[in-house]
Each structure stands twice: as structure tokens, then as C-alpha cells.
GULO-938616 format. One record per residue (C-alpha): x, y, z; residue in three letters. Coordinates in steps of 0.25 Angstrom, whole numbers, padded with zeros to 4 digits, always signed. Layout:
// GULO-938616
XYZALA/...
//
This chain:
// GULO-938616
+0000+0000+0000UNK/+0006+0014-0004UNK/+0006+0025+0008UNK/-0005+0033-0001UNK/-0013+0021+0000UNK/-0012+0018+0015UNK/-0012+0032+0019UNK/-0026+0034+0012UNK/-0031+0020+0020UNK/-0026+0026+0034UNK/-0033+0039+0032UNK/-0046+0031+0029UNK/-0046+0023+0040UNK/-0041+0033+0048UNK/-0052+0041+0044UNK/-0061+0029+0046UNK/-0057+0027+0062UNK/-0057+0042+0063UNK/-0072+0042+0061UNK/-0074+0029+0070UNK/-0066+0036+0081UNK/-0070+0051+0081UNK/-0084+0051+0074UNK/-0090+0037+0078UNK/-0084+0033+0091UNK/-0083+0019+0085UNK/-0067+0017+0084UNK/-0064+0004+0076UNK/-0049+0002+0078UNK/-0041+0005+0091UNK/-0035+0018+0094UNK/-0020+0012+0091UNK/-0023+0006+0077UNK/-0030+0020+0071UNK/-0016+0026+0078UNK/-0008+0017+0070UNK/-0016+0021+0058UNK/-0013+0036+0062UNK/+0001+0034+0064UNK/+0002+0026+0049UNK/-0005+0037+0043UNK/+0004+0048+0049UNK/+0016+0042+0046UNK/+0013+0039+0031UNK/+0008+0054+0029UNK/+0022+0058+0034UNK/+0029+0049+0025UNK/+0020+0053+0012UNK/+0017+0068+0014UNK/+0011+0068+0002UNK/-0002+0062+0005UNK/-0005+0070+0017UNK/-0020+0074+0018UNK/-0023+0085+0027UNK/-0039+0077+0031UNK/-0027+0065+0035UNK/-0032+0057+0047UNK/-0018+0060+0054UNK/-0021+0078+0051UNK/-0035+0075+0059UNK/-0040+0075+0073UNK/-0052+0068+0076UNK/-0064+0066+0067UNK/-0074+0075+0062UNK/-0085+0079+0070UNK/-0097+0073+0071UNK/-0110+0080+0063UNK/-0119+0077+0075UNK/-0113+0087+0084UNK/-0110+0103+0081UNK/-0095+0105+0076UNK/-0086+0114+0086UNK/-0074+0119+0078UNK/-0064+0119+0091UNK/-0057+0133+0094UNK/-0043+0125+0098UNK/-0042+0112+0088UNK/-0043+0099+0096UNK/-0030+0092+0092UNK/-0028+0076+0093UNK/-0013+0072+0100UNK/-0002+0066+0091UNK/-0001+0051+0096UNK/+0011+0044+0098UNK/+0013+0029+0101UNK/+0026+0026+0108UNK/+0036+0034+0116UNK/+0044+0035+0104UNK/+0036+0045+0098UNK/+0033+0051+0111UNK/+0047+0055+0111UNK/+0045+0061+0097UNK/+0034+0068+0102UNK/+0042+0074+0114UNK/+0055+0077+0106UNK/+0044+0085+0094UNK/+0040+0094+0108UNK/+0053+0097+0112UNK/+0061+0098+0100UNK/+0049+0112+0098UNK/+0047+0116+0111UNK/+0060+0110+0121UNK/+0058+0104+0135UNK/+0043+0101+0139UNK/+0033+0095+0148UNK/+0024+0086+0144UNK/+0010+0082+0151UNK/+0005+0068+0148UNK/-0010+0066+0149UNK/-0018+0052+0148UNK/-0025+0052+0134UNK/-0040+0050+0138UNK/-0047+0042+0127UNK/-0060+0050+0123UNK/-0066+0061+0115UNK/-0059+0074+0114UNK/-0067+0088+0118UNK/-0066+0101+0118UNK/-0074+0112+0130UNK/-0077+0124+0128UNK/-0079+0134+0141UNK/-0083+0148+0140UNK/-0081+0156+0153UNK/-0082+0143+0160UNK/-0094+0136+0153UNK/-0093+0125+0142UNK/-0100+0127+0131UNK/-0095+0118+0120UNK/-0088+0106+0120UNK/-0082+0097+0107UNK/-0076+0085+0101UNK/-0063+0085+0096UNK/-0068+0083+0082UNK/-0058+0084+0071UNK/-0051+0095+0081UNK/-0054+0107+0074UNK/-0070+0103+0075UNK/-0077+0094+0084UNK/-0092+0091+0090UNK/-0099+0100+0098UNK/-0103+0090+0108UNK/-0106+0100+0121UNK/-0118+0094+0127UNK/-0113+0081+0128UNK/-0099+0087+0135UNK/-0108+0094+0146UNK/-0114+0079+0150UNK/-0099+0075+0154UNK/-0097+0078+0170UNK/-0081+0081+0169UNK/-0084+0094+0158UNK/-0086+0106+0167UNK/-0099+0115+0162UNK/-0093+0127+0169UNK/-0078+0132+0172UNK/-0076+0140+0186UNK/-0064+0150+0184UNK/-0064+0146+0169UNK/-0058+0156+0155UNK/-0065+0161+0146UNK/-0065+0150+0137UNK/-0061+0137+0138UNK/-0060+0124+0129UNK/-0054+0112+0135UNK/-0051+0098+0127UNK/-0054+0085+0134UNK/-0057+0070+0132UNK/-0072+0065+0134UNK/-0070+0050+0139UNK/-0077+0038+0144UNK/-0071+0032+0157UNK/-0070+0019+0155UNK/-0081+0015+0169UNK/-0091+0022+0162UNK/-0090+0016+0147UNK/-0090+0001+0155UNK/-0104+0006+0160UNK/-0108+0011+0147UNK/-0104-0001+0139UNK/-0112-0010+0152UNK/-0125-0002+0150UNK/-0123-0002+0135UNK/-0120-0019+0136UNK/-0136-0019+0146UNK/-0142-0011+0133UNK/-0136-0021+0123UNK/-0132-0010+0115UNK/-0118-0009+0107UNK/-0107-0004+0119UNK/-0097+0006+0119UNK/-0083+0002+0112UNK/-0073+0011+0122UNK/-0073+0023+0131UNK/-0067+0032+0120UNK/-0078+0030+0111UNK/-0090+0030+0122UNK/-0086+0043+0127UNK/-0086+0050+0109UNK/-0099+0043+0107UNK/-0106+0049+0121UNK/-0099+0062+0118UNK/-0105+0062+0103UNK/-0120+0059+0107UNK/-0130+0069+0102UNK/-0136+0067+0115UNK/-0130+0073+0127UNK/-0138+0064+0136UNK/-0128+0052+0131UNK/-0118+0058+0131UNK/-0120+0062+0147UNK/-0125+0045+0149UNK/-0111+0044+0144UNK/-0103+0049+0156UNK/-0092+0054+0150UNK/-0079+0061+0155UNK/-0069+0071+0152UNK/-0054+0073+0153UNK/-0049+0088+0149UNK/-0033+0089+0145UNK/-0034+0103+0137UNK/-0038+0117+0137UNK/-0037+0120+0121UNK/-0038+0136+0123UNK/-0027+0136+0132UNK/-0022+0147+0126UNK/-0029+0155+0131UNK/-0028+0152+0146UNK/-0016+0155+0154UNK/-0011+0139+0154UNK/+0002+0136+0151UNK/+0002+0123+0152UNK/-0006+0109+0150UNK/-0004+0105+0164UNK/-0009+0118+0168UNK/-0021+0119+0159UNK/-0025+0103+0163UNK/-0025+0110+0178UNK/-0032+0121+0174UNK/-0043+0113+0167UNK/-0044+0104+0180UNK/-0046+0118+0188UNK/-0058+0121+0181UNK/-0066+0107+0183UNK/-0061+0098+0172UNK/-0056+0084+0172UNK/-0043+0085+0167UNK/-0033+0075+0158UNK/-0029+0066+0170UNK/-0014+0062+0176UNK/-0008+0073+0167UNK/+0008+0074+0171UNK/+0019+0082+0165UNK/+0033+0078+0162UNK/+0045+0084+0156UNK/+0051+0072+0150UNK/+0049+0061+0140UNK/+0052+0050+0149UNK/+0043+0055+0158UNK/+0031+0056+0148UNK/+0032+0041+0144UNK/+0032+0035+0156UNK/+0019+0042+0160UNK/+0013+0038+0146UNK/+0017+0026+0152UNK/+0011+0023+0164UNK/+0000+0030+0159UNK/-0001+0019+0149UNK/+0000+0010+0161UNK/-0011+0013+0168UNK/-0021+0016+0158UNK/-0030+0006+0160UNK/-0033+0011+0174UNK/-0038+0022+0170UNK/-0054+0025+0169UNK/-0055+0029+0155UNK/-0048+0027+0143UNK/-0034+0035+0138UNK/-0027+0029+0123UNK/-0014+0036+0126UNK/-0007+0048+0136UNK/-0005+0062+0129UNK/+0008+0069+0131UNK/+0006+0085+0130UNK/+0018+0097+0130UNK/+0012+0102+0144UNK/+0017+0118+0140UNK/+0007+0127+0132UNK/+0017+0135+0126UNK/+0026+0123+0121UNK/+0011+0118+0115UNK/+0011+0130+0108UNK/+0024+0129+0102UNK/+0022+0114+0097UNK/+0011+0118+0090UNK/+0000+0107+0084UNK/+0002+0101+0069UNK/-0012+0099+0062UNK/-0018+0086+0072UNK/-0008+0087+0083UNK/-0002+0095+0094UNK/+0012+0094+0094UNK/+0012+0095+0110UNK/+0008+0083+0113UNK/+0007+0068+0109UNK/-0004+0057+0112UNK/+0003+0042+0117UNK/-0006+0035+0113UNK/-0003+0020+0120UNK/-0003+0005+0111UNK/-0013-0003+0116UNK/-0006-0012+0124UNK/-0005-0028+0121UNK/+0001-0039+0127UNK/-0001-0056+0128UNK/-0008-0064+0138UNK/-0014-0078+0141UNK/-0027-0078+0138UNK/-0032-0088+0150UNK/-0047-0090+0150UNK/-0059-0083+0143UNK/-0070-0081+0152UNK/-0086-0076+0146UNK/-0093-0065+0152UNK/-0108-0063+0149UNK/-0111-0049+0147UNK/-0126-0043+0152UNK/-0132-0045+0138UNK/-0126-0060+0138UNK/-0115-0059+0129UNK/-0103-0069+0132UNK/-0089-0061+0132UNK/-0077-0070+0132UNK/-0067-0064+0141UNK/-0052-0067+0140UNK/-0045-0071+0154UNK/-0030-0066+0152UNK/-0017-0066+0160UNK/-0017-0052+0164UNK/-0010-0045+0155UNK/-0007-0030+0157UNK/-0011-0020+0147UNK/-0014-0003+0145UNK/-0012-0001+0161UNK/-0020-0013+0166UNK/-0021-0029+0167UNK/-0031-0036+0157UNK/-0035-0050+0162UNK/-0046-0051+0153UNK/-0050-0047+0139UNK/-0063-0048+0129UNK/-0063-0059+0121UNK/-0077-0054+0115UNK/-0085-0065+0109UNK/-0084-0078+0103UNK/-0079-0072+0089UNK/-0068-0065+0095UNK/-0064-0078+0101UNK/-0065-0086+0090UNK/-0057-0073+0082UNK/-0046-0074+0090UNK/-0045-0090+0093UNK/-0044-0084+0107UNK/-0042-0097+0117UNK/-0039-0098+0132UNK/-0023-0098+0133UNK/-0020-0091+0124UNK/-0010-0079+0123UNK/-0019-0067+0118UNK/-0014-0052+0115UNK/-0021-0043+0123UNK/-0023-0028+0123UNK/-0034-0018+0127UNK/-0041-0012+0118UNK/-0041+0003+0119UNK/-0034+0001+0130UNK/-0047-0004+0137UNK/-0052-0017+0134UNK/-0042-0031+0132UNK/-0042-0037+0121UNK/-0036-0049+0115UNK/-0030-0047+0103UNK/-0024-0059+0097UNK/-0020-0073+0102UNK/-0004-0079+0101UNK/-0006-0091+0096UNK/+0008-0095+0096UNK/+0005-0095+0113UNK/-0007-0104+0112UNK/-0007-0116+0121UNK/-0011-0129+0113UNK/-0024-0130+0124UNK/-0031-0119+0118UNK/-0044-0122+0114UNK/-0054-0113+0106UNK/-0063-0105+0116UNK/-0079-0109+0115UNK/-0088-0097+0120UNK/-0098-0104+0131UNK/-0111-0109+0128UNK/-0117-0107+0141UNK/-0118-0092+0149UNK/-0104-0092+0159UNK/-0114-0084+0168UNK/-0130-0091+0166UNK/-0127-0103+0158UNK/-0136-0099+0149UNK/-0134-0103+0135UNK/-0125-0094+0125UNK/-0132-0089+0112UNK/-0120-0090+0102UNK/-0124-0084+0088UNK/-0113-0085+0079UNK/-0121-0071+0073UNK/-0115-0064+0085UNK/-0102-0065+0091UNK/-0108-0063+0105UNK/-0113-0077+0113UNK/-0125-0074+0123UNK/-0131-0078+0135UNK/-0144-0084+0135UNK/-0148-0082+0149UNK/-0162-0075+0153UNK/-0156-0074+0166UNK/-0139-0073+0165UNK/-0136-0066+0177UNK/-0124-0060+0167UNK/-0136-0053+0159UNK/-0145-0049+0171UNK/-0146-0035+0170UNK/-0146-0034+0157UNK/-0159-0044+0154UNK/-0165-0036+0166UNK/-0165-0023+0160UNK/-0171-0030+0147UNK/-0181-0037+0156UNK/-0184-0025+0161UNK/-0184-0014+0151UNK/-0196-0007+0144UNK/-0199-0016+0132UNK/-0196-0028+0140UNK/-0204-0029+0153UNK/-0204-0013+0156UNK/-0200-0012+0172UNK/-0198+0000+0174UNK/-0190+0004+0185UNK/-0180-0008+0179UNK/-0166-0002+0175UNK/-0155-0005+0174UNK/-0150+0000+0189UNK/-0164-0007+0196UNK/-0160-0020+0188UNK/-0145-0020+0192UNK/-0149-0019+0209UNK/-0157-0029+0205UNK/-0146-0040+0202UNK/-0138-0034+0210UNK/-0146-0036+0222UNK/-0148-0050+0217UNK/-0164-0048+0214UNK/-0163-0051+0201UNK/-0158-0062+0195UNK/-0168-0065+0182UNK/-0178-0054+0175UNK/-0190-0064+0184UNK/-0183-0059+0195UNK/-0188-0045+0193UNK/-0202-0050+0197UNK/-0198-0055+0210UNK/-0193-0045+0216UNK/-0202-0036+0227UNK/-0200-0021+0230UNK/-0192-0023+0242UNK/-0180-0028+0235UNK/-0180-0019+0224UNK/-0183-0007+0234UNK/-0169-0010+0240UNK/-0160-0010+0228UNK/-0151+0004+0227UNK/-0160+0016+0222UNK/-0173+0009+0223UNK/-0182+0014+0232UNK/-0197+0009+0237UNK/-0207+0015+0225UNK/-0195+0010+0215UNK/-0196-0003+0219UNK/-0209-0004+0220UNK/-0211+0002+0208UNK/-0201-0008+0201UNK/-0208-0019+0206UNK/-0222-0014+0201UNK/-0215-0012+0187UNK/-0209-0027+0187UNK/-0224-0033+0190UNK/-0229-0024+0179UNK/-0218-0030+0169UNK/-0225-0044+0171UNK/-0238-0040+0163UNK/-0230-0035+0149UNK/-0233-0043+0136UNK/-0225-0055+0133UNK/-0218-0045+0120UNK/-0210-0038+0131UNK/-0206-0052+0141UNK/-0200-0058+0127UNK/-0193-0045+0126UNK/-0189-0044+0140UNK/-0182-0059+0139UNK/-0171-0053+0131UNK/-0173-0065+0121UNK/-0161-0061+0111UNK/-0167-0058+0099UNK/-0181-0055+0106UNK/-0184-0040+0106UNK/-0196-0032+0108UNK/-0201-0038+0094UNK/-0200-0052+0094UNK/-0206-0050+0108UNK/-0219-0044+0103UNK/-0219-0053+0092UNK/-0218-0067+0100UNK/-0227-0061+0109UNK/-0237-0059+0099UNK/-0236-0073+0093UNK/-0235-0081+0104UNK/-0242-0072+0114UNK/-0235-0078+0127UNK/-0224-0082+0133UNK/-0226-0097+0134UNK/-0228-0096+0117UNK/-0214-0091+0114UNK/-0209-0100+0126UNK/-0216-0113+0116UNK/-0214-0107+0101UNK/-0204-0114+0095UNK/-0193-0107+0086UNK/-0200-0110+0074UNK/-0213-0104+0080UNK/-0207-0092+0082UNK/-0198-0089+0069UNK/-0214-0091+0062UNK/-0216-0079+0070UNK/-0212-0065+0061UNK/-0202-0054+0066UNK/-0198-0068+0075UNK/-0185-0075+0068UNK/-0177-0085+0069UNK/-0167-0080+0078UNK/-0177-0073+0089UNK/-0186-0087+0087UNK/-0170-0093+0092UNK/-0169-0084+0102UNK/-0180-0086+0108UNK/-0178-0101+0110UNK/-0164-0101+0114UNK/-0169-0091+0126UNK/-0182-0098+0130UNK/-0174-0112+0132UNK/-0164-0107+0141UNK/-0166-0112+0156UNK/-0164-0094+0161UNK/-0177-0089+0151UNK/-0185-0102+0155UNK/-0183-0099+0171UNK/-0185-0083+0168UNK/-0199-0086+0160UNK/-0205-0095+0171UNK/-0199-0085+0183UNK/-0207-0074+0174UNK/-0219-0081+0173UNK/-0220-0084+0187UNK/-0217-0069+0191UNK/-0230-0067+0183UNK/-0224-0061+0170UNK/-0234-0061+0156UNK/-0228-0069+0148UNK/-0240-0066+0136UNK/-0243-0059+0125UNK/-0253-0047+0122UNK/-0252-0049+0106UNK/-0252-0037+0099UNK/-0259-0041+0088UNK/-0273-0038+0087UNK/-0276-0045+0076UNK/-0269-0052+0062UNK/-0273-0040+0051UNK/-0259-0039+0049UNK/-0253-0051+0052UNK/-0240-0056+0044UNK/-0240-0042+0037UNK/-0229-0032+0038UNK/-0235-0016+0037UNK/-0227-0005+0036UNK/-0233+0011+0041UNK/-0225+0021+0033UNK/-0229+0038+0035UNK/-0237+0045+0042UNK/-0252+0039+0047UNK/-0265+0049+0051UNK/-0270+0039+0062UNK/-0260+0032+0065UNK/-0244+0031+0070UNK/-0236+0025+0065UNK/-0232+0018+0078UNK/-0248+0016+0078UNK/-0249+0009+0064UNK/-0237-0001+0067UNK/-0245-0005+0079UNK/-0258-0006+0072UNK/-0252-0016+0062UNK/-0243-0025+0073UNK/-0258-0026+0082UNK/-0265-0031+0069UNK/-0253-0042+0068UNK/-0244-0034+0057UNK/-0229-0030+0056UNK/-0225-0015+0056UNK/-0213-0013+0047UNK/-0206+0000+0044UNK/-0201-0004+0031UNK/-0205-0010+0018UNK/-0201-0022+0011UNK/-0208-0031+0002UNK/-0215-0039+0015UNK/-0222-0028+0018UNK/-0237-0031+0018UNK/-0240-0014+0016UNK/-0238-0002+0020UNK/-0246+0010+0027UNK/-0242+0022+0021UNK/-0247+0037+0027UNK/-0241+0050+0025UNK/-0227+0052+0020UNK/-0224+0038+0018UNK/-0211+0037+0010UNK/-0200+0028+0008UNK/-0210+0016+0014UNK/-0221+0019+0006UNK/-0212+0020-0009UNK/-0206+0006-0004UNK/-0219-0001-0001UNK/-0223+0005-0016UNK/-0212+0000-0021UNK/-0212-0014-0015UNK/-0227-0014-0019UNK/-0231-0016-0004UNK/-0246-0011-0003UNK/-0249+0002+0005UNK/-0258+0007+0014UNK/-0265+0021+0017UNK/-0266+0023+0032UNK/-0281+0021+0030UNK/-0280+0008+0022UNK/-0272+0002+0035UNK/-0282+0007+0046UNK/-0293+0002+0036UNK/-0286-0011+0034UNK/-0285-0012+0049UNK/-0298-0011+0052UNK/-0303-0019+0041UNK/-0294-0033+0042UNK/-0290-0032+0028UNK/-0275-0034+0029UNK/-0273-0046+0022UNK/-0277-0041+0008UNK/-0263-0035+0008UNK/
//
């Protein structure tokens, strides 16, 4: 590959990972491999001068600022930090300073990993605040700045104007909350701290963003200049002064030798820390020796950004161990020797799923190359073969549950193996708030806090369990008084009257959702029904496939949902149906409503058709039975003429309904 060739591919992907990491939050490679890519780059533009590009990758700070937020051009240019890699071009670094400027003292700061911002205060009020953006313009995202606690709103004793630079960031206790509500909520979970705290920061909706609990750490005063400072030290002192949380463990030095070994232990003990840092920065501590170093186009020539390797080293892999998470996924867990890596001692390490196993021909005794990734989580990166002992068999994921001994459902679809278990204590809370929640079995008063004292007073062990208990045991659980227990009691014995749709729902059948609920409950009109239907019965059924229809079987035989369903029904709980259906008129015909009715919603229309035994569909295809059509219908309406799909007037369909006469069309 020629370097013109190879320079254009590195500035696309560069670009590319640019966007992911700036704009998206969604970074796809680590911070060390888009460094390397950096580092190639900028060393193949200064050999071939002659395909520089001023839009370059390396002449650019940041990414472009995002169109959902107001643009704020910044009155002192945000600049990135020149990053080195090892102690060698450190050394370049401090021979490039006082080659310009002589003898000087350096501060070294711990390089927080997070979201660069700037504030604005005027006379001692903030009233704008911005991301970095490209840094010349950024995003105006100064509401969601006021929810953070650590930004003062008003400056005692302040100047007249003020902007200050600092990193938004996630501690690391708060994102392993985050990522445990998000896991309850089965929803996709947050990939690091870095990007958690760029993704709460960019939210249209401030109240997110304050959910989010994020903190600063301030290390600038960009208009110093303008103050009487002289130095960084002093302006870091003077910024603590006025209320803000300052850059922590700051230190000067006055010689090389010194810096290093404070980038050193630093390095060391990293991983102690409560949030996340990807490297220490290294500044000229003197104001006026900044001023004579100057900046070039991306960076300032007075300081210089280590940036640390993520660290690996070999150990024995002795045991995988599974953990069931609270949704009952099965996560093999690598036992190691302990190992020391980026400042602490990693025993354990993900081994993921099944796939990654069987990737890897991962066994126990192995010798595995470990490291963390971004410097947080271990990980095993390959396997020495050449160090495997002649015993080592291939691993098997369990078949069983570790915790219930429950079967495990294994689809080869999915890479993740799941408990089966109506009632794995590993998955207690989790099945309780679904029990529980508003289109299950609607208890109000049930969250996720009430249903946490519950297990962990021992009260609960099963969702039947809920209907044992009295209003003197609830009454005495933390922040729950008399009228709230008895209120939550009164609430659990009123849950024992909804339809069957909503107890289908409320198992937490995988595959079953509100749906299939109200679609079995209709056909089969109790509990007992779905219990006897075989799997072909039940695939017969529309909307009802093969996969739900398995689901269903595989759950119902298990010993935990039989004992559950029996416990229910002698707590009283209905285990029928009130079909929906009023009648056939419509049966086996899919309708579709499209624009806007006189007499009736939309929401209403839908309804009408699903009581008299139809489908409502909201789109067209050829096994459409026709199509409702009122004012300004459009695309619909030109598809179902185009299809050849009859179509009805509003009145045509309240005539039909009142008539019967359906089965003409």
C-alpha cells in the first residue's frame, strides 16, 4: 500500500471513530488502538508533507457539534493535549520547553476520563456552559450543567467575568448503580463511565441528565489573562476558593526525574481511584512561560498528556465459576491466580457467554493473557496454548441453574443461556417488580425499594408470597408506616381480581408479552385451558407462533411455575378470562383505520374492531381484509388502492357493524 493510500484510510477511519466517540458516545475501538491510529497518521503527514490537509484528523480537536443543541463559539479556544506514550517522548517534551523557555516547574494532574466543558460566570452568576465541540465551537448545554451539584450557580467575591474548563464524569459507584437499574429494566446497559456521563450531559431533557448524577472536576481558568494569577497552582487555589471542586492530587516538580515517578505511582494506583483517569497531564506551572511557548494549531506546546498502555500480563486461569444475573442470564466467570494489573489485583474476569468461550477454546488451566479493558474491566485476551496442560478439556455451559436448579433455555439464536425458574432467588427482585408492575398485576404501592425490604427482611421469597403477607409485617420494614402498609395490603388483594391477560403477562413467560396475554386469554378463557393446550393447539391460535407456543410449554412444565400457579390459586387469585370479544363479525379479518373519523377515535375504532373478534393493523399488505378510510387519509389509502384492497367510508363501517354484514368482504 503506497502512503497516499494509507494516509486517505487512516483519515476515514479516523473520522469514522471520531464521530462514534464525540458525537454518538458509542466508542467502537479502545482509547489505545484510535491513539495508535493517530500516532501513524501524524508521522506519515510529516514524512509526506505533501499530502497535508488542513480538515486532517490530527489538525482537529473533538467533533462537530451536535445539531440538537445551540452552537456556543467559545471566546478562548478549547485546545486538546499533545499525548505521549512513553518516558522517552516525555523527555522530548521537557527538552522542547526548556530548550524555549529555560528551567521550569511542572504540575502534574490526573487526566479525568469524561466530557470537556467550559463555564461562563458573570459577576458571579453562571449563565452559559458548553462542550468542547471542535474547540472553537461547542454545545450549548447549560441547563443540563445546572443539575450537576459540584457547579456553583453563584461566586461569593468573584470577577467580573469568569469561564473556567472542567471534566463532566461519571464515578465509577454511580454508573455500577445505573447499569444495575438498567439490567432490572432489561433495557441495553451503559458500556463505561466516559460515555455515561457524554450521553447524560447531551440529553434534551434536563431531568435526565439530573437522574444521571454526574460530577465535575475543574483544572482551568481560560481567561486568565485577565486576572491577576501567575501561576496554574495558584489559579487551581483560586478556583477552590471560590467553591469549586478542583483537578485532585496536583503536585509540582522541578525535575524530570521527578515527574516520572509521579506518573508512576499514579499509574499504580489508578484503579483505587472512584472514577475513571486514561492518563496524568503534565503542564509548564508558569503563566508567562505558557505565553512564551505558545500553542501550534491543535495543541499547547506547554503541556503534554501521558497517556498509559493498558497493561497485560499472564495468569493461570483455575476455575470458571456462573453467576446468574437478576434477569437469569448465565455469565461464566474466570477464576485467575491473582495477577496485578493498572494499580490493583484482578482475581476474576468475564468470560461473557457461551460464544465467547467457545471463540476463545477458553478451558480451565489454561495460561490466559489478561488485561483491563479501559483500564476498568478484566479481560482475557487470548489463551497460550503452547502452556496448555494435556488434561484440559473443553468447557460445557450448565444445564441446570448454579442458584435454583432450574433448567437453562439454550438458544443457539442468542448467545446468552437463561434460567427458567418462576421463582430463582437470583432473579427475585427482578420477577417481582414484573409481577407487580402496571400492565401486569397493577400494585400499587410495589416499587422497586418496598419489594427490596421485602427480600431482605425474608418476607418474600416467591410472587405468591405477596398475598401472605399481613399489615404488620410490611408496616415495620424501613420508611413504611401504618396507612402505607395498610394501603399496600389493600392493593395486593385487589390485584387478585384482574383478568387472566394481565397473570400471563405477569409470569414473565419469555416471549409472552401484553399480547400473547390477551390473545390466549381470549381463546382459551382461563388459566387451567392454557395450562392443558397442547403446543399445536396453541400455534393454531393467530398472532400466537411457534416459539411463544414453546415458551410456553418449557415454562409450564417446570416444578417452580407449577408450585407458583397452585400457591396463586389457593391465595385466591383469578385465574380467568373476561373475553374481549363481543362477537365473530370480524373474525379472521385483519382492518386497518387510516385518517381522520367524525364519530369516532382512532384508538376507539381499533377497539370496536378487536371487541367484534378482528385484527387492527396499522399498515397495508396484500392480507388486508379492507381498509377504513376518513379525512386526509394518504399513504394507506394510495397503497390499499394500489394493492386492490376494498375501502370503506366511516359510515359503510358503522353500518356494517350494525348490520353483520362483514363476510361479504
Amino acid at each position: 500500500m503506497d502512503a497516499l493510500t494509507r494516509i486517505a484510510a487512516l483519515r476515514e477511519q479516523l473520522r469514522y471513530h471520531n464521530q462514534k466517540y464525540y458525537n454518538e458516545d458509542a466508542p467502537e475501538i479502545p482509547d489505545f488502538e484510535y491513539d495508535a491510529m493517530q500516532r501513524e497518521l501524524r508521522a506519515l503527514e510529516a514524512e509526506y508533507p505533501e499530502f497535508a490537509d488542513a480538515d486532517s484528523p490530527t489538525l482537529r480537536v473533538g467533533g462537530a457539534p451536535s445539531e440538537k443543541f445551540s452552537k456556543v463559539r467559545h471566546s478562548y479556544p478549547l485546545e486538546s493535549l499533545q499525548d505521549v506514550f512513553s518516558f522517552d517522548e516525555l523527555q522530548e517534551f521537557f527538552d522542547r520547553v526548556e530548550a524555549a523557555v529555560g528551567q521550569a516547574e511542572y504540575a502534574v494532574e490526573l487526566k479525568i476520563d469524561g466530557l470537556s466543558v467550559a463555564l461562563e460566570y458573570e459577576n458571579g452568576v453562571f449563565v452559559r456552559g458548553a462542550t468542547r465541540g471542535d474547540g472553537q465551537v461547542g454545545e450549548d448545554v447549560t441547563e443540563n450543567l445546572r443539575t450537576i451539584a459540584d457547579i456553583p450557580q453563584t461566586l461569593e467575591n468573584a470577577p467580573p467575568r469568569l469561564i473556567v474548563r472542567g471534566e463532566v464524569y461519571m464515578k465509577k459507584q454511580v454508573f455500577d448503580e445505573l447499569n444495575a437499574a438498567l439490567e432490572l429494566a432489561e433495557k441495553p446497559l451503559l458500556a463505561n463511565p466516559r460515555n455515561a456521563a457524554a450521553g447524560s450531559l447531551r440529553q434534551k431533557d434536563s431531568r435526565i441528565t439530573a437522574g444521571r448524577r454526574l460530577s465535575i472536576f475543574c483544572f482551568n481558568i481560560q481567561n486568565s489573562d485577565e486576572l491577576p494569577l501567575e501561576s496554574h497552582t495558584q489559579a487551581l487555589d483560586y478556583l477552590r476558593s471560590l467553591g469549586f471542586t478542583v483537578s485532585p492530587f496536583y503536585r509540582l516538580f522541578r525535575s524530570a526525574e521527578d515527574v516520572r515517578a509521579e506518573i508512576a505511582r499514579m499509574g499504580e494506583t489508578r484503579g483505587e481511584l472512584g472514577f475513571d483517569i486514561d492518563g496524568a497531564v503534565v503542564k509548564v506551572n508558569s503563566f508567562a512561560q505558557r505565553a512564551a511557548l505558545g500553542s501550534t494549531a491543535k495543541f499547547p506546546r506547554w503541556a503534554a498528556a501521558y497517556k498509559y498502555p493498558p497493561e497485560e500480563k499472564e495468569t493461570l486461569l483455575k476455575d470458571i465459576v456462573i453467576t446468574v444475573g437478576r434477569t437469569g442470564v448465565l455469565t461464566p466467570n474466570a477464576v485467575l491466580e491473582p495477577v496485578r494489573l493498572a494499580g490493583t489485583t484482578v482475581s476474576r474476569a468475564t468470560l461473557h457467554n457461551r460464544d465467547f468461550i467457545r471463540g476463545l477454546d477458553v478451558r480451565v488451566g489454561d495460561t490466559v493473557l489478561v488485561r483491563k479493558a479501559g483500564e476498568i474491566i478484566p479481560e482475557i485476551l487470548r489463551v497460550n496454548l503452547d502452556k496448555r496442560p494435556p488434561e484440559a478439556a473443553p468447557y460445557e455451559m450448565p444445564r441446570a441453574c448454579p442458584v435454583c436448579g432450574a433448567p437453562v433455555l439454550d438458544d443457539e439464536d442468542e448467545a446468552a443461556m437463561r434460567c427458567t425458574g418462576a421463582e430463582c432467588p437470583a432473579q427475585l427482585l427482578r420477577n417481582l417488580m414484573h409481577f407487580a408492575s402496571r400492565d401486569a398485576m397493577d400494585i400499587d404501592g410495589c416499587g422497586q425499594a418496598v419489594l427490596q425490604g421485602l427480600i431482605d427482611a425474608e418476607l418474600v421469597r416467591s410472587a405468591a408470597d405477596l398475598y401472605a403477607l399481613e399489615a404488620g409485617q410490611v408496616e415495620r420494614l424501613e420508611r413504611m408506616g401504618k396507612k402505607s402498609a395498610k394501603n399496600l395490603i389493600a392493593s395486593i388483594a385487589a390485584s387478585k381480581t384482574r383478568d387472566l391477560s394481565r397473570l400471563l403477562f405477569a409470569f414473565g413467560i419469555r416471549h409472552v408479552g401484553q399480547k400473547a396475554g390477551k390473545v390466549l386469554s381470549n381463546h382459551f378463557s382461563s388459566l387451567d385451558a392454557v395450562l392443558d393446550a397442547s403446543e399445536e393447539e396453541m400455534t393454531e391460535i393467530r398472532d400466537i407462533g411457534a416459539t411463544t407456543a414453546q415458551s410456553i410449554v418449557h415454562w409450564r412444565e417446570q416444578e417452580q411455575s407449577r408450585r407458583l400457579i397452585e400457591r396463586l390459586r389457593e391465595s385466591g387469585v383469578n385465574f380467568n378470562g373476561e373475553k374481549t370479544a363481543s362477537g365473530d363479525l370480524f373474525a379472521g379479518k385483519t382492518i386497518v383505520v387510516t385518517g381522520t373519523l367524525s364519530t369516532l377515535s382512532r384508538k376507539a375504532a381499533n377497539d370496536l374492531i378487536e371487541k367484534l373478534g378482528g385484527k387492527a393493523s396499522g399498515s397495508v399488505s396484500k392480507k388486508t381484509s379492507f381498509v377504513v378510510a376518513g379525512e386526509a387519509a394518504g399513504s394507506k389509502l394510495q397503497k390499499a388502492n394500489d394493492l386492490g384492497v376494498p375501502v370503506l367510508t366511516e359510515d359503510e363501517f358503522i353500518q356494517m357493524t350494525k348490520e353483520g354484514t362483514a363476510s361479504t368482504l
